[in-house]
C-alpha positions in Angstrom: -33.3 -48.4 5.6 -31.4 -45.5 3.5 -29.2 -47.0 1.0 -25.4 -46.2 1.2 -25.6 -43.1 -1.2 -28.2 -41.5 0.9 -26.3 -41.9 3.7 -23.0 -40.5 2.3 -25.5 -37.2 0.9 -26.5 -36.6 4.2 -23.1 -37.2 6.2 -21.8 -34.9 4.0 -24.7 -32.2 3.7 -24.4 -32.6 7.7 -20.8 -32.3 8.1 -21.1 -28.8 6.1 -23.4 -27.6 8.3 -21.9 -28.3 11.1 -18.6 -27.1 10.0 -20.3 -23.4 8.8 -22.0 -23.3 12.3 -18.4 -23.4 13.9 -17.0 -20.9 11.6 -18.0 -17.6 14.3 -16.8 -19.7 17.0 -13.4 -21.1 15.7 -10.1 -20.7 16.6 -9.4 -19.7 13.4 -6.7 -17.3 12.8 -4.2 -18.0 10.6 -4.7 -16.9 6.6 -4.2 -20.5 5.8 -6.9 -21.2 8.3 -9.3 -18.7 6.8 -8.9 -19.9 2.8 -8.9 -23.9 4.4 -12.9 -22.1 5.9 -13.3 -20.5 2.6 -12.6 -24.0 0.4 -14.8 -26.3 2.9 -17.8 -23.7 3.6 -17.1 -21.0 0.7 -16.4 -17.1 0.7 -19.9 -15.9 1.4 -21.0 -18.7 4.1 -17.8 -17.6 5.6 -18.6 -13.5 5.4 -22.1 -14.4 6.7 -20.9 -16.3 9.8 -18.3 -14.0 11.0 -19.2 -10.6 9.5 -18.5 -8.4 12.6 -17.3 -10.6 14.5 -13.7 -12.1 16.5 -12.7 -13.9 13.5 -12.9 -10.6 11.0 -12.2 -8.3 13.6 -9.1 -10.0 15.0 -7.7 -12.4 12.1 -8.9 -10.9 8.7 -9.0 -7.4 8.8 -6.2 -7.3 10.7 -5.0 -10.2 8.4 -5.4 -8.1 5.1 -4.0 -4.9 6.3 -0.3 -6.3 7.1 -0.6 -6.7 3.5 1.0 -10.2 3.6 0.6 -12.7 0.6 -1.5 -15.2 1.7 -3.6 -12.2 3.4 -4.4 -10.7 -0.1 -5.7 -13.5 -1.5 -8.1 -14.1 1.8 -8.7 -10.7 0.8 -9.7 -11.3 -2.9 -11.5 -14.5 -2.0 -13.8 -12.9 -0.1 -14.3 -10.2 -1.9 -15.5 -12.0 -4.6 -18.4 -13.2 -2.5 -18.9 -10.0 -0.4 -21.2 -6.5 -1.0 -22.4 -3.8 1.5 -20.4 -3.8 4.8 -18.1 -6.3 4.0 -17.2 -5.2 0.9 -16.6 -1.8 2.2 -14.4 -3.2 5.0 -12.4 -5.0 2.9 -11.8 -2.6 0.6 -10.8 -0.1 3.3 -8.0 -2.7 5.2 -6.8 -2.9 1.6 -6.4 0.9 0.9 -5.1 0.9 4.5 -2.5 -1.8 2.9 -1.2 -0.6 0.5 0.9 2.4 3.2 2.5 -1.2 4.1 3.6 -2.5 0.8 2.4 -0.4 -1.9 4.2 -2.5 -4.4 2.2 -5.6 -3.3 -1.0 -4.5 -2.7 -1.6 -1.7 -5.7 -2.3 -4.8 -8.3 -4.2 -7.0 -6.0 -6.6 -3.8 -6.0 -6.3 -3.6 -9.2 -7.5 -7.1 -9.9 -10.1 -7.0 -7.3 -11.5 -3.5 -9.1 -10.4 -3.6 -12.5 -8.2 -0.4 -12.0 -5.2 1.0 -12.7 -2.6 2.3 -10.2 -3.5 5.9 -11.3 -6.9 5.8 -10.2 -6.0 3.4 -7.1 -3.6 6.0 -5.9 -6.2 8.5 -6.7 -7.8 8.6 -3.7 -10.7 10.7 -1.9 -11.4 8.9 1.4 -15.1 8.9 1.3 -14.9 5.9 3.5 -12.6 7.2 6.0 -9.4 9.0 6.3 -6.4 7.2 7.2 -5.6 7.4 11.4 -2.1 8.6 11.0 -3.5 11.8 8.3 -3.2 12.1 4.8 0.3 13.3 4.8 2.2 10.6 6.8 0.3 8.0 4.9 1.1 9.7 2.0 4.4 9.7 2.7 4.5 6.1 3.7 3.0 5.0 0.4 5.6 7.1 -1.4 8.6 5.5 0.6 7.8 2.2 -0.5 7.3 3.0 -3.7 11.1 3.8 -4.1 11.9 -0.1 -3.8 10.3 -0.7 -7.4 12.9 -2.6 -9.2 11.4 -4.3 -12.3 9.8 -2.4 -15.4 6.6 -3.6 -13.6 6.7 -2.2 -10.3 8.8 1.0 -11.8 5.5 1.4 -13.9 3.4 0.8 -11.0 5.5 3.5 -9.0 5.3 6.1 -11.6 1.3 5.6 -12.2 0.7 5.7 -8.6 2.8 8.7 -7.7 0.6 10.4 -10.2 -2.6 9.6 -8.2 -0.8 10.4 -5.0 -0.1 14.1 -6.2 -3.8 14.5 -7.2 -4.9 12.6 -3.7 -2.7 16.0 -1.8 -4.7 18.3 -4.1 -8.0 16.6 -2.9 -7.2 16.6 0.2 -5.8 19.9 0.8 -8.9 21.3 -1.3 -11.7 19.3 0.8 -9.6 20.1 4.1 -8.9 15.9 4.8 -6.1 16.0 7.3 
């Protein structure tokens, strides 16, 4: 008969499992949701069981480019963990993010890249160009980059609008609508 300690291991090594196999099928769908998946199973059981899938496709990506708090850190969570696809999809509904709340999502890009806003806002759009074109989400950035209050943000504002004018040039050069 396993003694008591064996027992606990294996209820617990069990219960993991069990709870990383639900992760693709979940109801999952809040951000809290998400980080509560990411503390139990961690960020790269969590990226391998729903890469590509209704969770990431309906909650997290979706999640990460409202550009909400809790969203950004589900963002930098996973990012930690991720590479290849992922990593480029996350990266991506962050840029797209940042047309939401530039102000809020320029240093959690930072942190997650080791940038600066200059070079964040310097953009090329190897990946893809935004939906709406260059120039409306160009212009969104630069909208909400006018509610910069604190020396902080008014920094962040003035290094990014720098990256934004160099991002026209690129994309008038290369022909990105």
């Amino acid at each position: 008969m396993p003694n008591l300690r064996t027992l606990i291991i294996v209820l617990a090594v069990n219960s993991a499992s069990v709870h990383a196999g639900e992760l693709a099928t979940s109801k999952v769908g809040t951000a809290e949701e998400v980080m509560s998946l990411i503390d139990s199973a961690g960020a790269r059981e969590v990226i391998r069981k729903n890469y590509d899938r209704r969770l990431w496709l309906t909650a997290i990506i979706p999640g990460i480019e409202s550009a909400k708090p809790e969203w950004l850190e589900v963002a930098v969570k996973l990012r930690s963990a991720s590479d290849a696809a992922a990593a480029e999809d996350l990266g991506s509904a962050l840029f797209r993010a940042i047309a939401v709340d530039p102000l809020r999502v320029i240093p959690v890009i930072d942190r997650i890249y080791e940038s600066q806003p200059l070079a964040t806002c310097n953009m090329t759009f190897e990946a893809e160009a935004p939906k709406e074109g260059v120039s409306k989400y160009i212009a969104k950035i630069r909208r909400g980059l006018q509610s910069a209050k604190s020396p902080e943000e008014r920094r962040i504002a003035a290094e990014c609008a720098k990256g934004l004018d160099a991002t026209v040039k690129y994309a008038k050069i290369h022909g990105i609508k």
